[in-house]
C-alpha positions as CSV (number, residue, x, y, z in Angstrom):
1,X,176.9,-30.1,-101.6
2,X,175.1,-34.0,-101.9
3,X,176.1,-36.1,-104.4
4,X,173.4,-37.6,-106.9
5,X,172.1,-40.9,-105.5
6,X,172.0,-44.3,-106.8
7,X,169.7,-45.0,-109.1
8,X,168.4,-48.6,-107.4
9,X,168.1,-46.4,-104.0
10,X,166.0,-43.8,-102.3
11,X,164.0,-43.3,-105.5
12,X,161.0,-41.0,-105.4
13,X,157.6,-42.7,-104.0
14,X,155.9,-42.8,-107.5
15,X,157.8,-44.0,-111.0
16,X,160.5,-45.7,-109.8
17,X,162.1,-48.0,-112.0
18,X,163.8,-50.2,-109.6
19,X,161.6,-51.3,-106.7
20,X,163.5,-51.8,-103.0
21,X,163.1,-55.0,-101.3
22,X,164.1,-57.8,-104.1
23,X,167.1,-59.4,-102.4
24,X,165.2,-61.1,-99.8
25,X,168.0,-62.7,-98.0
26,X,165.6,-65.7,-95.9
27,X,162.8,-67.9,-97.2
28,X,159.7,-67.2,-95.1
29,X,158.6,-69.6,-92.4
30,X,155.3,-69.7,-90.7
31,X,155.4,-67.6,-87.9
32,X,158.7,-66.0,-88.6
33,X,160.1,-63.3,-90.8
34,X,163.3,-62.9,-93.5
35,X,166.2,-60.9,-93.7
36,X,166.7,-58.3,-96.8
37,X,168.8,-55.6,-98.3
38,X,168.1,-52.1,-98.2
39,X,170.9,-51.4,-101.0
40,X,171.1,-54.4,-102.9
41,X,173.2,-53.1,-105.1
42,X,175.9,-51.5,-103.7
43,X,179.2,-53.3,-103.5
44,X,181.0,-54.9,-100.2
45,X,183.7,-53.5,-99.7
46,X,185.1,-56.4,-96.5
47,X,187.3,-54.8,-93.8
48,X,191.0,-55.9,-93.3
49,X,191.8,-57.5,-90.4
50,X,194.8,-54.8,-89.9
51,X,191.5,-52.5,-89.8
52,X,189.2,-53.8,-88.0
53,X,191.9,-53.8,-84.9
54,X,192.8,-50.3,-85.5
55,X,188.8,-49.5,-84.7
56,X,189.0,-51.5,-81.7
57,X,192.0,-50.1,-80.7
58,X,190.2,-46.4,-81.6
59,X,187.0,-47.2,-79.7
60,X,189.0,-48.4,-76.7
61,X,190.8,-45.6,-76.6
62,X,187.5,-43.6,-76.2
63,X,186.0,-45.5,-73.6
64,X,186.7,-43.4,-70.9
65,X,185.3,-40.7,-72.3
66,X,181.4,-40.6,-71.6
67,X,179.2,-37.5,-71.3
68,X,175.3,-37.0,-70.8
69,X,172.4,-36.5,-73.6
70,X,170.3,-34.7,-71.7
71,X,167.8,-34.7,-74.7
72,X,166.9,-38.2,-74.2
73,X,166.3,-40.1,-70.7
74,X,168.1,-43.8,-70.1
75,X,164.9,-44.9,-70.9
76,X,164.9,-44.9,-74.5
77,X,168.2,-46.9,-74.2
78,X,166.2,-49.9,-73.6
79,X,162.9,-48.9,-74.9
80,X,165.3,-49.5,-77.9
81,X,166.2,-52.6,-77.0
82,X,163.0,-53.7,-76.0
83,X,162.2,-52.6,-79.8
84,X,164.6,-54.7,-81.0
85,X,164.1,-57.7,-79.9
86,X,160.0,-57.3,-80.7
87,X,161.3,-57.1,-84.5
88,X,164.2,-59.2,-84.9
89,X,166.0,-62.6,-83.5
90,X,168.8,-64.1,-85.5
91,X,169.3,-67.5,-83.4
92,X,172.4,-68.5,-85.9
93,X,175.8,-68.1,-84.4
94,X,177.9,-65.5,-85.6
95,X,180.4,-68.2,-87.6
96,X,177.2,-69.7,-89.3
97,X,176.5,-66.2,-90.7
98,X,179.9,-66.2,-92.2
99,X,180.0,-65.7,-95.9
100,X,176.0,-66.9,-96.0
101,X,173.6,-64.0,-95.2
102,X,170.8,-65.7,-97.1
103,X,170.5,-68.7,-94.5
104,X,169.4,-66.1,-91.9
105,X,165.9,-65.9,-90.3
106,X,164.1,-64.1,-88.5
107,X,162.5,-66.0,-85.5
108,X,160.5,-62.3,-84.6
109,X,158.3,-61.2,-87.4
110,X,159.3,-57.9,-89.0
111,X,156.3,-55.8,-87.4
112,X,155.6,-53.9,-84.5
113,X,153.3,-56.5,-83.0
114,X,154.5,-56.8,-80.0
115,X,154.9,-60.5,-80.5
116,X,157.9,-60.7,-77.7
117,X,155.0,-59.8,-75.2
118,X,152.2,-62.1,-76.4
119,X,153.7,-64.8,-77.7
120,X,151.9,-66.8,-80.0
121,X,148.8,-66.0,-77.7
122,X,146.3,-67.3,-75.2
123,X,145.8,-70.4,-77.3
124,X,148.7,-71.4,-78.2
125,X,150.8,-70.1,-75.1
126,X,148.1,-70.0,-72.6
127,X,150.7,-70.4,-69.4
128,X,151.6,-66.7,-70.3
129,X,147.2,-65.7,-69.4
130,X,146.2,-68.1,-66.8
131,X,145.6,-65.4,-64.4
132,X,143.8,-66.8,-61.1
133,X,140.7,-64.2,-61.4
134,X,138.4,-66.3,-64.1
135,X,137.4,-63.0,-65.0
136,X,140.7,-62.5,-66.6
137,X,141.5,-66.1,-67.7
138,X,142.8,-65.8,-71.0
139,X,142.7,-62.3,-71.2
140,X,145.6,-60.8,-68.8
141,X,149.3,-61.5,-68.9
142,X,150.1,-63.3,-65.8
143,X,152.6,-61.3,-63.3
144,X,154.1,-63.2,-60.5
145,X,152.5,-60.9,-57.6
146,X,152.4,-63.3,-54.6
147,X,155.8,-63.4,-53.9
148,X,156.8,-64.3,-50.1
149,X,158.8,-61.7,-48.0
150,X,158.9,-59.7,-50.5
151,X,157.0,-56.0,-49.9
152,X,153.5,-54.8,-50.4
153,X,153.3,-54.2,-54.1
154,X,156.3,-56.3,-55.2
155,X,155.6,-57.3,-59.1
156,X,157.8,-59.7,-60.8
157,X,157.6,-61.7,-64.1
158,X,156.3,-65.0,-63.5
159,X,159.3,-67.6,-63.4
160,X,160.1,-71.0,-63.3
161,X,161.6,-72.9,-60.5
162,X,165.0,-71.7,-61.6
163,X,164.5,-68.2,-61.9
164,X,163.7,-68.1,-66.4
165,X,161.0,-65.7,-66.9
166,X,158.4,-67.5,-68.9
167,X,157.6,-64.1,-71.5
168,X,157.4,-64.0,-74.9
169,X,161.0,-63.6,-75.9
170,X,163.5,-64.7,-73.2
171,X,166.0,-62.0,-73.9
172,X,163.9,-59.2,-72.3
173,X,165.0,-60.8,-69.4
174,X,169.2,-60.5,-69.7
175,X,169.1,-57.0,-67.8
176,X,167.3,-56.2,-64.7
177,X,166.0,-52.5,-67.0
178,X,164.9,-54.5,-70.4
179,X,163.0,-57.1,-68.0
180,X,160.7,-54.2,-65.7
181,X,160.3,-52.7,-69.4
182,X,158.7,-55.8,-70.3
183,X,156.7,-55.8,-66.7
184,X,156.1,-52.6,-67.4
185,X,154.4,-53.6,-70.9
186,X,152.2,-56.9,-69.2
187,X,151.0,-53.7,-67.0
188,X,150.4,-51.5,-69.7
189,X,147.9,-54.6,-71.4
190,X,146.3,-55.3,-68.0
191,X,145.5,-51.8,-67.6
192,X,143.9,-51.2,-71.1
193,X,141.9,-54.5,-70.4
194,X,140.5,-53.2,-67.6
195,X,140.1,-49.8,-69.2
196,X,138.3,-51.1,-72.3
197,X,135.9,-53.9,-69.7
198,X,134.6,-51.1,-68.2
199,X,134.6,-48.7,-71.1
200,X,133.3,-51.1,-73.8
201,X,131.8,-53.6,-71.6
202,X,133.5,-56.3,-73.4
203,X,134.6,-59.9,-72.4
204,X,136.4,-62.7,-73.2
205,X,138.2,-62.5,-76.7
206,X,136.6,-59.8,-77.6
207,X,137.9,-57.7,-75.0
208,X,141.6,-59.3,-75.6
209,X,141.6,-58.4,-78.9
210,X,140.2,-55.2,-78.2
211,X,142.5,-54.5,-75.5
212,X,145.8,-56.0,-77.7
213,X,144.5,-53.5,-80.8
214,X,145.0,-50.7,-78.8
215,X,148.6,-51.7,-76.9
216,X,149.7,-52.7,-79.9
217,X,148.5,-48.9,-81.6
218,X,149.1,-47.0,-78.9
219,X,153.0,-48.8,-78.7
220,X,153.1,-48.2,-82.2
221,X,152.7,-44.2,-81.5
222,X,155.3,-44.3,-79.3
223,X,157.9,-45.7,-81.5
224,X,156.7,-43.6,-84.4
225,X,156.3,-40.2,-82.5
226,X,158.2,-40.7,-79.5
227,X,161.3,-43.0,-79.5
228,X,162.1,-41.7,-83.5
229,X,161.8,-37.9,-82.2
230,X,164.1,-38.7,-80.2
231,X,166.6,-40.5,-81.7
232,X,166.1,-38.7,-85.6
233,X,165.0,-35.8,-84.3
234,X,161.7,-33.7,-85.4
235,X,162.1,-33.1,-88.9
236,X,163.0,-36.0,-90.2
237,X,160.6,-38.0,-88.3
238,X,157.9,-35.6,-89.6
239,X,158.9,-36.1,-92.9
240,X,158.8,-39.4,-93.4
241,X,155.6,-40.1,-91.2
242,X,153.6,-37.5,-93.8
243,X,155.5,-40.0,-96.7
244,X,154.0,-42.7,-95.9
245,X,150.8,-40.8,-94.7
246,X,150.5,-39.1,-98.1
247,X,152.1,-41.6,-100.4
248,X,154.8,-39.1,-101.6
249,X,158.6,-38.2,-100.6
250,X,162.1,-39.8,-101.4
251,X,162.7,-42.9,-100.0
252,X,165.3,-45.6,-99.7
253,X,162.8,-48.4,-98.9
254,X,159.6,-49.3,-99.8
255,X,158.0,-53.0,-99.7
256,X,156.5,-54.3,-102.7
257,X,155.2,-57.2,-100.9
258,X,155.9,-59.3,-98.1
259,X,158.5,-57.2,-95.3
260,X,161.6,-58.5,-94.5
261,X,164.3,-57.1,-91.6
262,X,167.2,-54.8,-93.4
263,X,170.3,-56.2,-92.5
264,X,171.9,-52.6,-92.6
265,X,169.2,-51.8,-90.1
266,X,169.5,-54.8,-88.2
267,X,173.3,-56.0,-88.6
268,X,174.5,-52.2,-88.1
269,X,172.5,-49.2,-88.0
270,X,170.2,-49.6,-85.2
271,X,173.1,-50.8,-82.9
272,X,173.9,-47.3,-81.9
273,X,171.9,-47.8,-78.7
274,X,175.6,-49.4,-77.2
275,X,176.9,-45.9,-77.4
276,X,174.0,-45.1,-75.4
277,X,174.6,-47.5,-72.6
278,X,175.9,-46.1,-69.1
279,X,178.6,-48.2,-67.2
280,X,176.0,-48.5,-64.8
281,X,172.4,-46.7,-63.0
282,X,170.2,-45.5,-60.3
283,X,166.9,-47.4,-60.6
284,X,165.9,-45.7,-56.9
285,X,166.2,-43.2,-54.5
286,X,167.1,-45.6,-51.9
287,X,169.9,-48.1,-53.7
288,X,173.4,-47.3,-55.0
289,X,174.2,-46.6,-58.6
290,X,174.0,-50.3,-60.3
291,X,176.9,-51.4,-62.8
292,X,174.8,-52.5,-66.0
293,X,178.0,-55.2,-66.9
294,X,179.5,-56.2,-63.3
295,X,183.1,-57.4,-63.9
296,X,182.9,-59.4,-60.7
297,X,180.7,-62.7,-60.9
298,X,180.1,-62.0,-57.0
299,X,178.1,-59.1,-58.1
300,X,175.5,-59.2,-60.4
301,X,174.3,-55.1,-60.1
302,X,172.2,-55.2,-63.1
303,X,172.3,-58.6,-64.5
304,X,169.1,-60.9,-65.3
305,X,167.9,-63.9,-65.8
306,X,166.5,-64.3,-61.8
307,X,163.8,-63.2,-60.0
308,X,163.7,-59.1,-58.9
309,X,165.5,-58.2,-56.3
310,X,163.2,-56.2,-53.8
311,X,165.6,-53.3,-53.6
312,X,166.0,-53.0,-57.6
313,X,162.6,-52.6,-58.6
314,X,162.9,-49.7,-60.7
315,X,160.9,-45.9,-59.8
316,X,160.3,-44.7,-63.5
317,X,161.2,-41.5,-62.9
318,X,164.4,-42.3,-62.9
319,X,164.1,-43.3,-66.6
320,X,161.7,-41.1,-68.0
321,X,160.3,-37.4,-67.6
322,X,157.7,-37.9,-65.3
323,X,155.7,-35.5,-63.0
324,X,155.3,-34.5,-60.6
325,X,159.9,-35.3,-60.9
326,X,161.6,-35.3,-57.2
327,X,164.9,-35.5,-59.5
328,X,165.4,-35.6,-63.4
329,X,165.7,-39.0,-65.2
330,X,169.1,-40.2,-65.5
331,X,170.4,-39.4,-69.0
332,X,171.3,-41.7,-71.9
333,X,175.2,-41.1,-72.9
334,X,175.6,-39.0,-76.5
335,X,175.5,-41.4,-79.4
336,X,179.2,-41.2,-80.7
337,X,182.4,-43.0,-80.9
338,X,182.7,-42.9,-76.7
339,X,181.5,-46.8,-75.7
340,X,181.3,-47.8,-72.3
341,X,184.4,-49.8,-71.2
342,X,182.5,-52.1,-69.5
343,X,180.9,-53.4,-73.0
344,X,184.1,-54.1,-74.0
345,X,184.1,-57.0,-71.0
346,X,181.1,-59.0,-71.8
347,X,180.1,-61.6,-69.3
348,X,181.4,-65.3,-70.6
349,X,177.6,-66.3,-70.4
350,X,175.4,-64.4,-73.1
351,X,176.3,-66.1,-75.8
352,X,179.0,-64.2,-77.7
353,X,180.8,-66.3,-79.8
354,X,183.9,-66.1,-77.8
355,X,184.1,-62.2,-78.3
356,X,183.9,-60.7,-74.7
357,X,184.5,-56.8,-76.8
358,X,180.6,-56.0,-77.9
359,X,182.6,-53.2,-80.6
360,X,184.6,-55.9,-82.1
361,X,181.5,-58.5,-82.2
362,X,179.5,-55.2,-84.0
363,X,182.4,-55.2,-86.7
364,X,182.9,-58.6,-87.4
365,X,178.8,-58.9,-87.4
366,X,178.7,-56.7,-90.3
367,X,182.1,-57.7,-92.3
368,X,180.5,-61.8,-92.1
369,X,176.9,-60.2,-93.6
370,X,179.0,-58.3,-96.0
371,X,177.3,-55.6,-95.3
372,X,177.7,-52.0,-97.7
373,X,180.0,-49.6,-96.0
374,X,178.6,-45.9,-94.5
375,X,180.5,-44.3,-97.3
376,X,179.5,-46.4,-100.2
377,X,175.2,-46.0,-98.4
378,X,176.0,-42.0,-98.3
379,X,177.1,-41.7,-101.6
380,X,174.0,-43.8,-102.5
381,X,171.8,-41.0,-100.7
382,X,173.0,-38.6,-102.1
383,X,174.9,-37.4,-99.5
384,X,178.8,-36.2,-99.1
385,X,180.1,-38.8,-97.1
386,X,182.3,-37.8,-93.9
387,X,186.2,-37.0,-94.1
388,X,188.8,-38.2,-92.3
389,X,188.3,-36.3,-89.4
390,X,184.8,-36.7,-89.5
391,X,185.5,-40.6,-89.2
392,X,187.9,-40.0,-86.2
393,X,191.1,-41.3,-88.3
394,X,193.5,-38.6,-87.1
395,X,194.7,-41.4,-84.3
396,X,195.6,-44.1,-86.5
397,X,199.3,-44.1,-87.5
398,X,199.1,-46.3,-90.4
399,X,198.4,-44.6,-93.5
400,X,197.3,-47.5,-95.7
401,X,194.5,-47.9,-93.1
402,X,193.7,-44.6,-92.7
403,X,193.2,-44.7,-97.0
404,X,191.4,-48.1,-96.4
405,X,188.4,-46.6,-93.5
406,X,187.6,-43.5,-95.7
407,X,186.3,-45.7,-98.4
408,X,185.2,-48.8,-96.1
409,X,184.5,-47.3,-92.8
410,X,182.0,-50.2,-91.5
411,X,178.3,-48.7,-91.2
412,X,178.1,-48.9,-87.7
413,X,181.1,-47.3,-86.9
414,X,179.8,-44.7,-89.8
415,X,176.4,-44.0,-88.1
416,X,178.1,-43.1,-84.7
417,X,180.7,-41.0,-86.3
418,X,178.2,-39.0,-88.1
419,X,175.9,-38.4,-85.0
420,X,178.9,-37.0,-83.2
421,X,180.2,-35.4,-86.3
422,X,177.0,-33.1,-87.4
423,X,174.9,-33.7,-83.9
424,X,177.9,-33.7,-81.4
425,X,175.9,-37.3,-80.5
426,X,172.3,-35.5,-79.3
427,X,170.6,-37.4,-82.3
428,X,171.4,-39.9,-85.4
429,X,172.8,-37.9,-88.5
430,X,171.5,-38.6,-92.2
431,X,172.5,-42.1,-92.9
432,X,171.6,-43.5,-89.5
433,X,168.3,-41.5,-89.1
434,X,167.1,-43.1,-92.8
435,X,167.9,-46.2,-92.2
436,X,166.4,-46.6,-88.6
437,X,163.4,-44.3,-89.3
438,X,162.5,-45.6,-92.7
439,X,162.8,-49.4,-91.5
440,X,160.3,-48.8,-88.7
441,X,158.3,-46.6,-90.4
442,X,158.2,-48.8,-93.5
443,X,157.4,-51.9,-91.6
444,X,154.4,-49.8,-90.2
445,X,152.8,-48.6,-93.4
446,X,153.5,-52.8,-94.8
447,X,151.9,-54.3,-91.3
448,X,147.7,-54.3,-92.5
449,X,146.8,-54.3,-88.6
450,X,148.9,-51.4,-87.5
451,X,147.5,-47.8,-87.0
452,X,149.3,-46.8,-90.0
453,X,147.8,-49.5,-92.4
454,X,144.3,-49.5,-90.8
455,X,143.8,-46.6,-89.5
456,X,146.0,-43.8,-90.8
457,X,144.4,-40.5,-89.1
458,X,143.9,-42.1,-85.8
459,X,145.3,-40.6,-82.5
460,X,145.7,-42.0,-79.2
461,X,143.1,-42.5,-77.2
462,X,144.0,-42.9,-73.9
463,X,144.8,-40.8,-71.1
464,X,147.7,-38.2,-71.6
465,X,149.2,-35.4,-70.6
466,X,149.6,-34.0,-74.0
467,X,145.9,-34.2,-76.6
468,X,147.5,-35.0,-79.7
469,X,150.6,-37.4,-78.2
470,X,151.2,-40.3,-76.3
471,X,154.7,-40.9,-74.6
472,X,156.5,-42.9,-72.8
473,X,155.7,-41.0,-69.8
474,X,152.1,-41.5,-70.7
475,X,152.3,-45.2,-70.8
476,X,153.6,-45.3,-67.4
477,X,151.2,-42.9,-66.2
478,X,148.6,-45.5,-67.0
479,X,150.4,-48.9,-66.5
480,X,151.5,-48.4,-63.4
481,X,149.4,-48.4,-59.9
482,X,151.2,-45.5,-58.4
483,X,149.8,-43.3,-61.5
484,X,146.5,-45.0,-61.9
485,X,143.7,-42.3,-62.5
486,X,140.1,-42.5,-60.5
487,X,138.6,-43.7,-63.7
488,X,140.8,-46.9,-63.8
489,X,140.5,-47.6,-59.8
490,X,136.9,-47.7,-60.4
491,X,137.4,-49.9,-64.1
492,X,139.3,-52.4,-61.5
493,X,136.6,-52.4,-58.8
494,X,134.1,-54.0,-61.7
């Protein structure tokens, strides 16, 4: 049984009387992007302190309790991330956001440009191109590949003297997996420059813009087809791609003229990838399993910001389904209620506001952007929101707080509920899967140079396993020199 849905929200695509997007939250600045509200309408219903404790308390209490998700490889834990920081960067400390949503911005713009790997470009940031072959010279991102005593091979991102990666958005360097995922993606360019030089028999900006055009697409692909498969699941992902393909379809948000970054997205929704996060990971066959969050400061396992060690440069196939496999990639953890203890022990460094507990930063995130809560957005779906069991409340003694989380349940602790609730955590459940998948999709179809603007029936065009996809596995198939084809050995001989 749904319930009928608000009538400001997830309107039909043609005739609705209440266009989505008109409380942009952030004036826009050159360069930059603005905040928004998917549900402008709904009320906020702010958490009790008395409450937001009791979820602590709850996800503590579960932290111990991690399984595998087979269905989708580590990976896509930090391809998420690596997402997220391409689309959004709120520089503001949490206690400026307090009370004040609408003095956020958006340092990233709201597309899938990729602008956390080019920067502002070769003109602008050329330190990020001057590769030492003149051929190249303004064209290539620049990887530090001369390192001494380090082994045949060995590819970091270029640094400064102390160790800062000098990439397009410094926080792809805070974990040793997000930073080779943005190595991974200077590769990925490289490649396609050389692939499109020999190809096209282009040069100079012609070739970078040739060659960015078809990261930037074939990036776009994966995030559309790949990552939201995943993380939606098939149906949903194919129904909203044919909305915005054909125009029709229900949806909660549509842009009706300059794109902004959903809060509900940003401030909650799409921070289920921390239930995904494992304590710690194999990165290859010959090092130990490395702890993502080291509790001691004597051992950094997985930490960033400093230059690769030799013995953690990651094998992909550890990370993603690649063949031929000498072992399956390590799983992601189901996306539930079941948190990683170690998240709730954040290093005293990154910039927390003095909340070392990542839950308890997520909460009183969305309770200072006075965000809607998960039951109040599911109602306005049209969808029965979850009971008290569904929202885990059978462990909380007090029964005024137990009353208070069915109606106010924050979103994010809603969107992980429900995945565990209908999906037992394989995929995101209604609420979660519309708001991640129709932001991403939405700022697609608004973005006039991406595939789905530009170009809607186009299909990748580079080398794949699959003919009509192109996955993560594909990408590293042709970014990386141990899965280089003949055709691109030959492309780099020119």
């Amino acid at each position: 049984m749904t319930h009928a849905p608000h009538p400001s929200v997830c309107a039909p695509a043609h005739g609705a009387d209440v266009p989505r997007g008109l409380d942009p939250v952030a004036v826009d600045t050159p360069g930059r992007g603005r905040f928004g509200r998917m549900f402008p309408g709904l009320p906020v219903r702010e958490l009790s302190d008395a409450a937001l404790e009791a979820l602590v308390t709850r996800l503590l209490e579960r932290s111990g309790e991690l399984r595998d998700n087979a269905s989708i490889p580590a990976g896509y834990t930090y391809l998420g991330q690596f997402v997220d920081h391409d689309l959004t960067f709120d520089p503001s400390s949490l206690g400026q956001r307090d009370g004040d949503p609408q003095a956020l911005a958006d340092v990233r713009t709201p597309r899938l440009d990729l602008d956390s790997l080019y920067g502002s470009g070769p003109s602008d940031q050329p330190y990020l191109y001057e590769s030492t072959v003149e051929r190249w010279r303004g064209v290539k991102l620049v990887v530090d590949d001369d390192v001494r005593a380090m082994p045949p091979g060995y590819v970091d991102l270029p640094r400064n003297a102390q160790g800062r990666a000098l990439i397009g958005d410094p926080r792809n360097d805070e974990n040793l997996i997000v930073a080779q995922l943005h190595l991974l993606f200077i590769q990925f360019h490289n490649a396609v420059v050389e692939h499109v030089a020999y190809e096209e028999q282009l040069a100079g900006r012609a070739l970078f813009g040739r060659a960015q055009q078809l990261v930037r697409w074939h990036y776009q692909w994966i995030v559309c087809h790949d990552f939201l498969r995943r993380i939606v699941g098939d149906t949903m992902t194919r129904e909203l791609v044919d909305a915005v393909l054909t125009g029709g379809g229900r949806r909660c948000l549509r842009f009706d003229g300059e794109p902004f970054m959903p809060v509900e997205f940003s401030g909650a929704a799409y921070r289920f990838g921390h239930s995904m996060v494992r304590p710690g990971y194999p990165v290859n066959s010959s090092a130990n399993e490395q702890p993502i969050m080291p509790l001691s400061p004597t051992k950094l396992g997985l930490r960033g910001f400093r230059r690769l060690p030799s013995e953690l440069v990651i094998d992909w196939r550890f990370f993603f389904a690649l063949a031929p496999p000498p072992r399956n990639p390590t799983p992601s953890t189901p996306i539930d209620t079941a948190i990683a203890k170690r998240l709730f022990h954040l290093p005293a460094d990154i910039g927390t506001d003095g909340q070392p507990q990542l839950p308890r930063l997520n909460l009183l995130r969305a309770r200072r952007l006075r965000l809607p809560s998960g039951p109040d957005i599911a109602r306005a779906m049209g969808i029965k929101p979850l009971d008290a069991v569904g929202l885990q409340l059978d462990t909380i003694p007090d029964p005024e707080i137990r009353t208070e989380l069915l109606d106010a349940a924050p979103l994010w602790y809603y969107v992980l509920c429900e995945a565990e609730a209908l999906h037992a955590g394989v995929q995101l459940g209604e609420v979660g899967g519309r708001i991640v998948a129709e932001t991403l999709v939405s700022l697609l179809e608004a973005d006039p140079r991406s595939y789905v603007h530009a170009s809607p029936q186009w299909t990748p065009t580079l080398d794949r396993v699959a003919s009509d996809d192109f996955t993560m596995s594909d990408l590293v198939r042709f970014a990386h020199p141990q899965y280089r084809n003949a055709r691109d050995d030959r492309a780099r001989r020119t």
